[in-house]
MARPA-32736 format. One record per atom (N, C-alpha, C): atom name; x, y, z. Coordinates in steps of 0.05 Angstrom, whole numbers, always signed. Layout:
residues N
{pt CA; {X; Y; Z}}
...
This chain:
residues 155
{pt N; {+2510; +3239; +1037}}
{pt CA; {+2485; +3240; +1023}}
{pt C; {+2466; +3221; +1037}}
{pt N; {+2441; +3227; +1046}}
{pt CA; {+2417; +3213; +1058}}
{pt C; {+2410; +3200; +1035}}
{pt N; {+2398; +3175; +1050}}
{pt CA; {+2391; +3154; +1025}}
{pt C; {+2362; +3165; +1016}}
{pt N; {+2350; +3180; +1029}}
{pt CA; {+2322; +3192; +1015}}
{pt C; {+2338; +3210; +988}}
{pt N; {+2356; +3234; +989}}
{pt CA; {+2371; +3249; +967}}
{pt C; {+2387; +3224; +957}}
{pt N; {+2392; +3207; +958}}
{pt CA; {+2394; +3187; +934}}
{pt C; {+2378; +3168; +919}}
{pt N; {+2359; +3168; +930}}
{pt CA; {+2334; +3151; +918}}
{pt C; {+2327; +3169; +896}}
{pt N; {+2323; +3197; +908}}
{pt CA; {+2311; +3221; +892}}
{pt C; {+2327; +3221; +866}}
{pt N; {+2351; +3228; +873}}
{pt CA; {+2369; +3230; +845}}
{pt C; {+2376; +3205; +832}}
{pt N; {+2373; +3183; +849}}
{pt CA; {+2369; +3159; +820}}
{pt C; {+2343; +3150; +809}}
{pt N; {+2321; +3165; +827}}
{pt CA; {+2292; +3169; +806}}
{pt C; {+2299; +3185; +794}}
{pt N; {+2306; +3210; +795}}
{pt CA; {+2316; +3230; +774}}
{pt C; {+2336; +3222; +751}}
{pt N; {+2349; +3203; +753}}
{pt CA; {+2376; +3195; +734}}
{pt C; {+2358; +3179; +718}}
{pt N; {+2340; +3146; +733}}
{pt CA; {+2321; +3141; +706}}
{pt C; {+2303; +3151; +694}}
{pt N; {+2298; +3177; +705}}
{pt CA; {+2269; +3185; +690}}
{pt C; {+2283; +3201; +670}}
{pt N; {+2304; +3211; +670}}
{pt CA; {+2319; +3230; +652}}
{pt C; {+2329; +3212; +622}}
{pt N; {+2337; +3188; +634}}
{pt CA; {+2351; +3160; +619}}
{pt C; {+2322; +3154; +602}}
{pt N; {+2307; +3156; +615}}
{pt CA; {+2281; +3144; +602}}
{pt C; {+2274; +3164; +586}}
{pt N; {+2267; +3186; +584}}
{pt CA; {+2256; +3214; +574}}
{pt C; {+2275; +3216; +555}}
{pt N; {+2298; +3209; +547}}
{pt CA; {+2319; +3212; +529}}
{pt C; {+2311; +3196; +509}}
{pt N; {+2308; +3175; +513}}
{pt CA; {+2304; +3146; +501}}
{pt C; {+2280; +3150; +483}}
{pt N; {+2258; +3162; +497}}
{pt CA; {+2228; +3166; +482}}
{pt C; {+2236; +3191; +465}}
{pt N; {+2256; +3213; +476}}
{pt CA; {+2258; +3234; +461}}
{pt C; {+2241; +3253; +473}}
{pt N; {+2226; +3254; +493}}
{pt CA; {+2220; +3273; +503}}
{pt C; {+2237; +3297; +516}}
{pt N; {+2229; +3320; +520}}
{pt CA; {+2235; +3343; +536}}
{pt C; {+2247; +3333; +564}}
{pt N; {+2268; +3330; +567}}
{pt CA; {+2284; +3318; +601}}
{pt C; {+2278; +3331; +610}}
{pt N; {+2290; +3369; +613}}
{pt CA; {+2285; +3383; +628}}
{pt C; {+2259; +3401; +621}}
{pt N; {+2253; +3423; +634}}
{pt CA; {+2235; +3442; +627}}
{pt C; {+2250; +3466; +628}}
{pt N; {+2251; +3471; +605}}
{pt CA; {+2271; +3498; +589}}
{pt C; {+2266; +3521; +617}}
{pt N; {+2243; +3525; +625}}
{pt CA; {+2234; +3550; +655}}
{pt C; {+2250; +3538; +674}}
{pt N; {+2252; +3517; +682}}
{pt CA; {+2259; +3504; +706}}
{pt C; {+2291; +3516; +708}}
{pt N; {+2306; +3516; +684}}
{pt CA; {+2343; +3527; +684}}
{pt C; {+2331; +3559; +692}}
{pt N; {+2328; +3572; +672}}
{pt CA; {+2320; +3604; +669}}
{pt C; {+2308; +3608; +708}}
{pt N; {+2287; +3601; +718}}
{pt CA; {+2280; +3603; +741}}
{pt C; {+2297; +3602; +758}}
{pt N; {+2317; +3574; +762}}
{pt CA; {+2335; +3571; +782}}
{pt C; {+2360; +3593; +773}}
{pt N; {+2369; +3603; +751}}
{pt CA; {+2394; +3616; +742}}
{pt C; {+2381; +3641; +754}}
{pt N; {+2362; +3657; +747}}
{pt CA; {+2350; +3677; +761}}
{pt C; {+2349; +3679; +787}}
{pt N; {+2339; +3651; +797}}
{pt CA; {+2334; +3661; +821}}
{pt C; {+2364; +3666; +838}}
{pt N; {+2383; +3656; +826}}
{pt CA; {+2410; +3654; +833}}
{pt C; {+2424; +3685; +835}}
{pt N; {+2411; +3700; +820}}
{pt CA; {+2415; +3732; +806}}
{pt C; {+2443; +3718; +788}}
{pt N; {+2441; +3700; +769}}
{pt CA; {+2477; +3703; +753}}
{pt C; {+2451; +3703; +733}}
{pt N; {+2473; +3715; +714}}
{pt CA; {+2465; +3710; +685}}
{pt C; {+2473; +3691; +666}}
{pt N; {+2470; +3684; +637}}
{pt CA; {+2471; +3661; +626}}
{pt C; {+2505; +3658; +620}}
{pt N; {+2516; +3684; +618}}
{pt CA; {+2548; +3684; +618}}
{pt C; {+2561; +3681; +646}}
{pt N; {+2553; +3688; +673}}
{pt CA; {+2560; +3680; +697}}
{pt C; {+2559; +3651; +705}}
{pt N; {+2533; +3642; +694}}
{pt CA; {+2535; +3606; +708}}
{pt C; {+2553; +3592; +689}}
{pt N; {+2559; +3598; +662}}
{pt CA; {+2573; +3583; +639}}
{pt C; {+2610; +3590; +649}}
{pt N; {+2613; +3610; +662}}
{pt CA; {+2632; +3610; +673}}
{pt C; {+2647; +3595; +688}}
{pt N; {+2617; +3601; +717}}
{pt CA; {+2619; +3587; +741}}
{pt C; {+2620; +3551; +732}}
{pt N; {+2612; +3544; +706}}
{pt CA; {+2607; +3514; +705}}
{pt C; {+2642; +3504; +687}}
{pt N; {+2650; +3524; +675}}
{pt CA; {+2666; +3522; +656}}
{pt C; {+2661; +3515; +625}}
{pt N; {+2629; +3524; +622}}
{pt CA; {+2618; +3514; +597}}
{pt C; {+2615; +3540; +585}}
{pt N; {+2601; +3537; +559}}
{pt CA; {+2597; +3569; +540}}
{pt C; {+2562; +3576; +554}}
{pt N; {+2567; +3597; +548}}
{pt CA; {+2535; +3619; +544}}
{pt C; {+2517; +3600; +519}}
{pt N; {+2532; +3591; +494}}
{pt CA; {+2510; +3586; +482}}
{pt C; {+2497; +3559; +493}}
{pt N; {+2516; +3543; +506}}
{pt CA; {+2504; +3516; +518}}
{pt C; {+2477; +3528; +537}}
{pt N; {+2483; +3553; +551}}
{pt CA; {+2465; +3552; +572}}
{pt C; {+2443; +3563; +563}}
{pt N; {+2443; +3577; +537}}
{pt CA; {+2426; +3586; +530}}
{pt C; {+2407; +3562; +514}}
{pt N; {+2414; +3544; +502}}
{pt CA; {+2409; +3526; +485}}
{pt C; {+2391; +3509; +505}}
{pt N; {+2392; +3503; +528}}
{pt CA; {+2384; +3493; +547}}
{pt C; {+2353; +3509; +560}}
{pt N; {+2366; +3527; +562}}
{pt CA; {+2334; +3545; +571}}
{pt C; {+2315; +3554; +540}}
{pt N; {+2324; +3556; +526}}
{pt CA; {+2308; +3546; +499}}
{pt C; {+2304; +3521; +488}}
{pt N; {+2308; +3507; +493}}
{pt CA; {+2299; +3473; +493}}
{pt C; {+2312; +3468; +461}}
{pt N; {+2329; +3481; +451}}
{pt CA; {+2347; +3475; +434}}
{pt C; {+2366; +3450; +433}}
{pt N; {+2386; +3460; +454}}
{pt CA; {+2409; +3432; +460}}
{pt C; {+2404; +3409; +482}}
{pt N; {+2401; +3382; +480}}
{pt CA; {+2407; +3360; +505}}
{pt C; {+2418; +3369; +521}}
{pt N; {+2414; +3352; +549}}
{pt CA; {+2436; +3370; +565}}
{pt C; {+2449; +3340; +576}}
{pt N; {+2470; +3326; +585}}
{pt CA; {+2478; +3308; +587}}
{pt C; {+2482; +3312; +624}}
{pt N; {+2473; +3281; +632}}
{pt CA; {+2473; +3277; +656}}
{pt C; {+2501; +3291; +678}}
{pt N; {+2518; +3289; +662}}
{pt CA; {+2538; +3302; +679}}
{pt C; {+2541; +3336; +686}}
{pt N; {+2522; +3346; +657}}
{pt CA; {+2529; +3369; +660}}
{pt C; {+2498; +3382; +670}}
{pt N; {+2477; +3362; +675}}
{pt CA; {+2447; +3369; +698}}
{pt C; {+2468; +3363; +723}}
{pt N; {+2476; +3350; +734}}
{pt CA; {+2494; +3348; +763}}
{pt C; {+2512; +3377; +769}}
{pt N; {+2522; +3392; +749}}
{pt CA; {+2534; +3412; +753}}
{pt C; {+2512; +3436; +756}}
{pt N; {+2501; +3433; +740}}
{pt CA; {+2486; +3460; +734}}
{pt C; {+2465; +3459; +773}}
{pt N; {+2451; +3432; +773}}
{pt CA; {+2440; +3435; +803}}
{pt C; {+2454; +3446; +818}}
{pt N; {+2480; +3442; +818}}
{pt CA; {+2507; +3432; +849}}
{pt C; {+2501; +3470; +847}}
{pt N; {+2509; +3475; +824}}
{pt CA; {+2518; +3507; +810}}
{pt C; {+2491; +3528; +829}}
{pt N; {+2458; +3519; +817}}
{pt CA; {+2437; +3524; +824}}
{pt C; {+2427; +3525; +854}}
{pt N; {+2442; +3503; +870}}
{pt CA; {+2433; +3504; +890}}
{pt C; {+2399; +3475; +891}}
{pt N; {+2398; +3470; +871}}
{pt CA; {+2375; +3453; +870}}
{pt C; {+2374; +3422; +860}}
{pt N; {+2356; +3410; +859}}
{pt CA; {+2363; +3377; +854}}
{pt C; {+2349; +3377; +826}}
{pt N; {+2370; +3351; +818}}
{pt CA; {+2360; +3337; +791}}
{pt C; {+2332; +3330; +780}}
{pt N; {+2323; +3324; +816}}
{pt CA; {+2291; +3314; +816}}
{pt C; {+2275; +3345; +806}}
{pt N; {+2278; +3367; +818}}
{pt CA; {+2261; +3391; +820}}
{pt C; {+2270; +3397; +791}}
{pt N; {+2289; +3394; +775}}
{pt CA; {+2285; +3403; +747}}
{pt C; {+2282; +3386; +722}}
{pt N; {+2275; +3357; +733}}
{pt CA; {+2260; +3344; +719}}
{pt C; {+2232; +3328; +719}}
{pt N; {+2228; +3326; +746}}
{pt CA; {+2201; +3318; +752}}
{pt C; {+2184; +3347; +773}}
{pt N; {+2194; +3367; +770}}
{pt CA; {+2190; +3388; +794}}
{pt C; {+2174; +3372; +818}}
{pt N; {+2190; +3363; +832}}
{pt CA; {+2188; +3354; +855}}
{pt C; {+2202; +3377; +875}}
{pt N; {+2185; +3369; +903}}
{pt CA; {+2210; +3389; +922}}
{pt C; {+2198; +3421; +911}}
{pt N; {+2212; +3434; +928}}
{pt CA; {+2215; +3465; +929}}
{pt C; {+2229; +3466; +902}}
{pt N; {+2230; +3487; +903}}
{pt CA; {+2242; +3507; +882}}
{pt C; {+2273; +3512; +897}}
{pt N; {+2288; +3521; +883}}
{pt CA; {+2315; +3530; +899}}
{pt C; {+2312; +3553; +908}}
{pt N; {+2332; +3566; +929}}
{pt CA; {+2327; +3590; +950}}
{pt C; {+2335; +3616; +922}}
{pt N; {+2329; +3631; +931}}
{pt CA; {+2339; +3659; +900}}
{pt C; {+2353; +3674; +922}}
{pt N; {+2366; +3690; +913}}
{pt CA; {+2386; +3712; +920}}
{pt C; {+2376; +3722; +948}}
{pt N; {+2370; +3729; +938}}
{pt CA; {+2347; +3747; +972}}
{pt C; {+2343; +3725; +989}}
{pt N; {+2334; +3701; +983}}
{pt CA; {+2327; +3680; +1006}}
{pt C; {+2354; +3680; +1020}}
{pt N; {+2380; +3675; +1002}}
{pt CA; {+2400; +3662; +1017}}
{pt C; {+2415; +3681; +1033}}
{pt N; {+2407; +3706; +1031}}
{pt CA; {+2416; +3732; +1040}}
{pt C; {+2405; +3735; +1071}}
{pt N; {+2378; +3724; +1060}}
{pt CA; {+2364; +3716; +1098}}
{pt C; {+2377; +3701; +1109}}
{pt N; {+2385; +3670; +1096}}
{pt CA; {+2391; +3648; +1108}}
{pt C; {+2423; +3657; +1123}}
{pt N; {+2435; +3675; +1106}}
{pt CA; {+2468; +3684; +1114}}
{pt C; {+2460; +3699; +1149}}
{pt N; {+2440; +3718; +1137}}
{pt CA; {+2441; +3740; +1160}}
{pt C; {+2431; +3719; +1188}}
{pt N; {+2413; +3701; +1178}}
{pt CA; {+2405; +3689; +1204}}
{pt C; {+2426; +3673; +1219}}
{pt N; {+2436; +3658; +1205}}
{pt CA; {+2459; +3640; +1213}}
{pt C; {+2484; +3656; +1227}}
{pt N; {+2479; +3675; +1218}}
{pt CA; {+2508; +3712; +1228}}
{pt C; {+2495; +3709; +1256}}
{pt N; {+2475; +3705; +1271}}
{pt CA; {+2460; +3716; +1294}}
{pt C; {+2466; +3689; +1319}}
{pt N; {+2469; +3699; +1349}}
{pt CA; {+2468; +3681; +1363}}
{pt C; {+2438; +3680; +1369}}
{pt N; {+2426; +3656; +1375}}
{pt CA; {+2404; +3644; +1385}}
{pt C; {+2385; +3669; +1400}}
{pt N; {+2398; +3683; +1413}}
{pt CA; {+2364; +3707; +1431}}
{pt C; {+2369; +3730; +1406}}
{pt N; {+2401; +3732; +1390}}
{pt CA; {+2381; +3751; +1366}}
{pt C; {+2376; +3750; +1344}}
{pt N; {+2375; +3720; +1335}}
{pt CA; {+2357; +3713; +1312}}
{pt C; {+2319; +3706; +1328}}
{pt N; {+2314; +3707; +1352}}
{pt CA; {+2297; +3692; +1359}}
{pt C; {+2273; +3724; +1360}}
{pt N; {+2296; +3748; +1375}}
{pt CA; {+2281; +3777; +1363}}
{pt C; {+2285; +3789; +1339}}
{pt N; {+2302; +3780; +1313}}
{pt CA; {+2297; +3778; +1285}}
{pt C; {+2270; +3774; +1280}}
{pt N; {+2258; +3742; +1291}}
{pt CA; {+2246; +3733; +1288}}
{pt C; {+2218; +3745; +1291}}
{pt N; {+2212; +3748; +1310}}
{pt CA; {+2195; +3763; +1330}}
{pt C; {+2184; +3787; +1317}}
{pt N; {+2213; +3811; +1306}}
{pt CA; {+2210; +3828; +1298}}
{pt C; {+2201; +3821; +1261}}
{pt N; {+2204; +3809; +1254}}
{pt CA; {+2191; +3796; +1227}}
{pt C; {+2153; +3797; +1231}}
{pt N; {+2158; +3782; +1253}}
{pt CA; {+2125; +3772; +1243}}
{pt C; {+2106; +3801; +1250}}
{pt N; {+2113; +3819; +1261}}
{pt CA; {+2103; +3846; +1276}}
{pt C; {+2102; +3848; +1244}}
{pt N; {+2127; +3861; +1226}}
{pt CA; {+2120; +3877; +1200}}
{pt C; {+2110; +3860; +1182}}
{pt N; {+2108; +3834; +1181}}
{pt CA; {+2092; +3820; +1163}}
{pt C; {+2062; +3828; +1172}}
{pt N; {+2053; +3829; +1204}}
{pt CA; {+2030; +3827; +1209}}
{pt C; {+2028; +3866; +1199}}
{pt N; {+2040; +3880; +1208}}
{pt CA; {+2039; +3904; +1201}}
{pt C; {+2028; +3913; +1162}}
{pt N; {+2052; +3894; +1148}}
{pt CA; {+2046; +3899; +1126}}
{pt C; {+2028; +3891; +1115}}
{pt N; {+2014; +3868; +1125}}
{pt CA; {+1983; +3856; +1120}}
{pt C; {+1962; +3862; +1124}}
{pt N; {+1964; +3887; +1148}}
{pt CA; {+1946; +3906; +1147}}
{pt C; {+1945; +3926; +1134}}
{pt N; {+1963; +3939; +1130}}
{pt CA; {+1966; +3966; +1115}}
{pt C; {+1950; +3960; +1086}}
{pt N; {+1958; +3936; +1072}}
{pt CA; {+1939; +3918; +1045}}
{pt C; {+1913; +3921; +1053}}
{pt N; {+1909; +3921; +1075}}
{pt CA; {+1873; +3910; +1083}}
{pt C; {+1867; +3941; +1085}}
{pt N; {+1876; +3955; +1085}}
{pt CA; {+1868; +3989; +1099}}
{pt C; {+1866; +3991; +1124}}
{pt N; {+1881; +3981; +1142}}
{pt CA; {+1879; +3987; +1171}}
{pt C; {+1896; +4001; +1181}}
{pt N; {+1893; +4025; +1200}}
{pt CA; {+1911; +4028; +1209}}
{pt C; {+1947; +4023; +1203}}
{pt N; {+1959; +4046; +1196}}
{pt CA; {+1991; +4039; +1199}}
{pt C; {+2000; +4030; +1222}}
{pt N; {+1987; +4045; +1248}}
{pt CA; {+2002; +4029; +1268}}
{pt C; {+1990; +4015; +1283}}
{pt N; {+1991; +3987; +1275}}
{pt CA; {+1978; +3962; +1300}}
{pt C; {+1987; +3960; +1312}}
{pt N; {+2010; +3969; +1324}}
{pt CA; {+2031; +3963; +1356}}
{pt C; {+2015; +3945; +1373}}
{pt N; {+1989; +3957; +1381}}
{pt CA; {+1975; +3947; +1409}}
{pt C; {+1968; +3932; +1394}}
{pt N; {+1960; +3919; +1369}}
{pt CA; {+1950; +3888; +1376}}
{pt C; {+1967; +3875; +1373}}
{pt N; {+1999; +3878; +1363}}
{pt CA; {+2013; +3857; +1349}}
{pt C; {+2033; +3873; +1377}}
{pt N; {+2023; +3876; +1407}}
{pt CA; {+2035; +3879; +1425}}
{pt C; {+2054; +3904; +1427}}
{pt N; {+2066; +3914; +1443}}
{pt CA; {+2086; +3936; +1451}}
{pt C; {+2093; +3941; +1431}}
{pt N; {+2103; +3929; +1412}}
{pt CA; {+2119; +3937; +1395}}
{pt C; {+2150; +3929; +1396}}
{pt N; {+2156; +3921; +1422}}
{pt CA; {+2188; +3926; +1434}}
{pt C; {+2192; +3896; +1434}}
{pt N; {+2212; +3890; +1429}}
{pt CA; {+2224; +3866; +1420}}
{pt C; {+2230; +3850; +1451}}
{pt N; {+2216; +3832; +1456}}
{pt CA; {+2216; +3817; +1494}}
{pt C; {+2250; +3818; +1494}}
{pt N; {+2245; +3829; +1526}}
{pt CA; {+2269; +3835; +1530}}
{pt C; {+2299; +3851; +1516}}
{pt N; {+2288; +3872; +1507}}
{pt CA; {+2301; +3892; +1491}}
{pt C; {+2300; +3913; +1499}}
{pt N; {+2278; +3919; +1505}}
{pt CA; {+2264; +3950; +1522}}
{pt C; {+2279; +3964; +1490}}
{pt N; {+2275; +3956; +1463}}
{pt CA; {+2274; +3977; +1438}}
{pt C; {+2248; +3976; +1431}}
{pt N; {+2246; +3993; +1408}}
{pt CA; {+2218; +3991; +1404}}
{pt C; {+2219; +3986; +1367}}
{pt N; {+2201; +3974; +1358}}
{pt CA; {+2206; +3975; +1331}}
{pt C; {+2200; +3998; +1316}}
């Protein structure tokens, strides 16, 4: 653990300690629901995955039940996200289903073909940002050949 992700999570541990104490809202009931979503599990999949019930998790994203420091450390680890981002929303958001599905396929790739993954990305982003504007379906010639350098394919 980098001492910057420990600073974070023991600003996160007193601001939680503190917010308890006043009685305020620790977490933000959207902040669970968002990360569990973006995860694609449902409220009976992560209560599984944690070894806790559905109604805890539900109690939680309805700002019903406390949630105790040990079991915000699980639910992040679970989430993919930090203590800090679901109580001070600091930081990004955690990756959702689809993000980590990129992150798998990219990491699957040696270096020249994630680099024409890459390549080939920014063509249909630039492609699909036109098609929004009403231009032309096919920009090939500005967003170049079309053909991925050194591939001789074409997209």
């Amino acid at each position: 653990m980098s001492s910057e992700t420990f600073r974070d999570n023991d600003k996160a541990s007193f601001t939680l300690r503190l917010m308890a104490v006043r009685k305020k809202r620790v977490v933000e009931p959207n902040r669970f629901r968002q990360a569990r979503e973006g995860k694609g599990l449902s409220q009976q999949e992560l209560a599984d995955k944690l070894g806790l019930s559905k109604a805890a998790i539900s109690g939680w994203e309805r700002d019903q039940n406390d949630i105790t420091m040990k079991n915000l450390r699980k639910v992040c680890r679970a989430l993919g996200t930090t203590i800090a981002w679901m109580v001070n929303e600091e930081g990004p958001p955690p990756l959702t289903a689809g993000e980590h599905k990129l992150v798998e396929i990219s990491r699957a790739l040696d270096e020249e073909e994630r680099r024409n993954l890459f390549q080939w990305v920014d063509v249909f982003i630039e492609q699909m940002r036109a098609r929004a504007a009403g231009l032309p379906k096919d920009i090939s010639e500005k967003a170049g050949s079309g053909a991925l350098e050194g591939d001789g394919r074409r997209l």
